[in-house]
N, CA, C and O atoms as a GROMACS GRO file, in nm:
protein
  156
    1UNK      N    1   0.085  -0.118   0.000
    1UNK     CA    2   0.000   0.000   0.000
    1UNK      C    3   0.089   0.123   0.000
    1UNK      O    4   0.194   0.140   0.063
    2UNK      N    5   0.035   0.192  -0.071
    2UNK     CA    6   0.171   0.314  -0.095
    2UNK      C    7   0.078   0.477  -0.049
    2UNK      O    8  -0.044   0.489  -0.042
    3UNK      N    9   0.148   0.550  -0.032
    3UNK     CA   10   0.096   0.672   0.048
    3UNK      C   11  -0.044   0.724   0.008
    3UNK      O   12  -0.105   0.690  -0.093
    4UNK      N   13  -0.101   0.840   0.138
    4UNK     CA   14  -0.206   0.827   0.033
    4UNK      C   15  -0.201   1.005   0.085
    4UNK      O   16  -0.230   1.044   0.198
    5UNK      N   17  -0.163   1.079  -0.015
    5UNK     CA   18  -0.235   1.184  -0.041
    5UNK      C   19  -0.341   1.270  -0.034
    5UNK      O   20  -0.424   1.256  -0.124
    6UNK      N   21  -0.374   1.407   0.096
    6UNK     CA   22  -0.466   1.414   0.127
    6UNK      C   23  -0.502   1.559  -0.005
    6UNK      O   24  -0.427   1.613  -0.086
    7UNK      N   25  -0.651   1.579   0.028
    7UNK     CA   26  -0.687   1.644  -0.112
    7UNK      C   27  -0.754   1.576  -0.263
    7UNK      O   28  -0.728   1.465  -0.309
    8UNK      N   29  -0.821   1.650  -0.305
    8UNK     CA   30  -0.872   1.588  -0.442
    8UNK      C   31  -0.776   1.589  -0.538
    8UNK      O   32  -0.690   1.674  -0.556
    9UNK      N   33  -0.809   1.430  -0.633
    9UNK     CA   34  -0.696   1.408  -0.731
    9UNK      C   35  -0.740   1.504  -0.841
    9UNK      O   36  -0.849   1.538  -0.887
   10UNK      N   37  -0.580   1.543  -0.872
   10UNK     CA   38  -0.563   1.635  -0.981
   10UNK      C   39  -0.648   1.540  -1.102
   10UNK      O   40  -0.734   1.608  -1.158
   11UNK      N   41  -0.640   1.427  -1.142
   11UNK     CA   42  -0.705   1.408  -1.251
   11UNK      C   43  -0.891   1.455  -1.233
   11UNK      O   44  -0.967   1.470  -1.328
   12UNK      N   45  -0.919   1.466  -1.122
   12UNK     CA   46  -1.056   1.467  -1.112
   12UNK      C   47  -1.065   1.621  -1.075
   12UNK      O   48  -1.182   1.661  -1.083
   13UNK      N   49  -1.004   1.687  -1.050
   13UNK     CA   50  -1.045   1.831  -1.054
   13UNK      C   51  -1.089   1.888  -1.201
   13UNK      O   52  -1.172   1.978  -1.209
   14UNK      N   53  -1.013   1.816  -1.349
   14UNK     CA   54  -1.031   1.867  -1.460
   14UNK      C   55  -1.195   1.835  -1.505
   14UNK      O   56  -1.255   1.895  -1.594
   15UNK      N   57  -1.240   1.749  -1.439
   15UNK     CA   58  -1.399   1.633  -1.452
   15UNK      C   59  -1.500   1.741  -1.388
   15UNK      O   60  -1.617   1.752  -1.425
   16UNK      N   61  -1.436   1.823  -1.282
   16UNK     CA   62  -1.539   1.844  -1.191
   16UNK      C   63  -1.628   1.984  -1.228
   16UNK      O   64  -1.566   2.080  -1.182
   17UNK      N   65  -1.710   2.014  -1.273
   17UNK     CA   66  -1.793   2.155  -1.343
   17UNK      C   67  -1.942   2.158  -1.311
   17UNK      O   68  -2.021   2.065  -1.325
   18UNK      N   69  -1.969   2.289  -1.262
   18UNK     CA   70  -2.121   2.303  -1.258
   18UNK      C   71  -2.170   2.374  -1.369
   18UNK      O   72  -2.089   2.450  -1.420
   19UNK      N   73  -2.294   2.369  -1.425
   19UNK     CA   74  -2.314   2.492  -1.561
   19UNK      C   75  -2.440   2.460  -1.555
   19UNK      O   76  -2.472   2.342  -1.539
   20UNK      N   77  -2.536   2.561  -1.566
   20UNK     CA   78  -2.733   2.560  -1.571
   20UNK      C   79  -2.747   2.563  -1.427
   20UNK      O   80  -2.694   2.635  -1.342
   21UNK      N   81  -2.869   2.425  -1.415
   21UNK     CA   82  -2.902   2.437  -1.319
   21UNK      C   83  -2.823   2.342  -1.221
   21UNK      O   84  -2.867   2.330  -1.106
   22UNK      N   85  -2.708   2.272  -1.259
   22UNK     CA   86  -2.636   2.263  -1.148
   22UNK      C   87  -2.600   2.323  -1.055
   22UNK      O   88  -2.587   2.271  -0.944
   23UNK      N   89  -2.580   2.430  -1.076
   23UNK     CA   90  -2.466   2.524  -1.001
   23UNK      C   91  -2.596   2.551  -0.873
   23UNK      O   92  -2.555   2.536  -0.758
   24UNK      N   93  -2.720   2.584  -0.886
   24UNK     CA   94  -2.761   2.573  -0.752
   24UNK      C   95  -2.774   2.377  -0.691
   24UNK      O   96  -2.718   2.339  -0.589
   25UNK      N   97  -2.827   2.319  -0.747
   25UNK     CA   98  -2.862   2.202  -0.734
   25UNK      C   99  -2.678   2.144  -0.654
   25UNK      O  100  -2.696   2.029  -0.613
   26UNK      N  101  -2.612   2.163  -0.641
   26UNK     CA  102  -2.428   2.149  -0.593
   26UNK      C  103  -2.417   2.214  -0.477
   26UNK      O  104  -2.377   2.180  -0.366
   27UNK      N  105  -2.472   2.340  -0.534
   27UNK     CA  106  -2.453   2.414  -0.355
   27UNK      C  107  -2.547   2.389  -0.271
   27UNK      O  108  -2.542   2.398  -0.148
   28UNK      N  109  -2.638   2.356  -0.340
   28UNK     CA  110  -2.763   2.275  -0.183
   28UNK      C  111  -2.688   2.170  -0.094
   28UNK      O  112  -2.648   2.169   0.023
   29UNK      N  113  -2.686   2.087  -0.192
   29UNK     CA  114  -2.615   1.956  -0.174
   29UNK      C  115  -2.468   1.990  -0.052
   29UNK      O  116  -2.444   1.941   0.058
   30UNK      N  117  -2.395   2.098  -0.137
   30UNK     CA  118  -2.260   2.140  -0.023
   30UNK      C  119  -2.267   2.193   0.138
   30UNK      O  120  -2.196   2.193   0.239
   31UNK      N  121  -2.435   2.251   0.080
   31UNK     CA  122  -2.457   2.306   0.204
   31UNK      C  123  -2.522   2.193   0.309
   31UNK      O  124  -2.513   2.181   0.431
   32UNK      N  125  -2.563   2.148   0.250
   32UNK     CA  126  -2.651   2.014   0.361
   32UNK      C  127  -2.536   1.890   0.373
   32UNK      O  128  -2.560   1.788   0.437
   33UNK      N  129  -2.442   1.907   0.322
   33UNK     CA  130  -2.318   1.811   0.357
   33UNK      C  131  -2.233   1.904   0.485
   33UNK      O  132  -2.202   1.867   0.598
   34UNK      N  133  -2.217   1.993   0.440
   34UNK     CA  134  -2.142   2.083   0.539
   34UNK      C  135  -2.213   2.091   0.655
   34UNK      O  136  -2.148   2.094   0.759
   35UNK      N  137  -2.356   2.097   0.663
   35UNK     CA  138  -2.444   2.062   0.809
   35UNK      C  139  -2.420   1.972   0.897
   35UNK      O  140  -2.386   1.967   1.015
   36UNK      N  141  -2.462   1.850   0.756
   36UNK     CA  142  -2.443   1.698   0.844
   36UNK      C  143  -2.334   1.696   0.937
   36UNK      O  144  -2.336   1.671   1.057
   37UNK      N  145  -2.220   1.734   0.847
   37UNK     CA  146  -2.041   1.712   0.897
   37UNK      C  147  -2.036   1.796   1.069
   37UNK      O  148  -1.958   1.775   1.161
   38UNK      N  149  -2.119   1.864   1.063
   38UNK     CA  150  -2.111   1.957   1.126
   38UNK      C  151  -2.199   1.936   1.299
   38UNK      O  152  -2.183   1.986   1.410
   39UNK      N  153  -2.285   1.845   1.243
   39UNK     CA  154  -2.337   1.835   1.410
   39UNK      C  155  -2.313   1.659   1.386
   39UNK      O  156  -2.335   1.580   1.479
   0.00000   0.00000   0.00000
């Protein structure tokens, strides 16, 4: 098992895009993840 690198992989940052109606439909989602994490 070889190291593991904290952070998102560079190959998947180039994948990752919101555009329409993603861009709210992502931040809901970020925001109710960031809740959960949170209590």
């Amino acid at each position: 098992v070889g190291t593991i690198t904290k952070g998102i992989n560079e190959s998947s940052v180039k994948k990752i895009y919101f555009s329409g109606s993603f861009v709210g439909k992502g931040f809901k989602i970020g925001l109710i993840a960031a809740f959960v994490a949170l209590t």
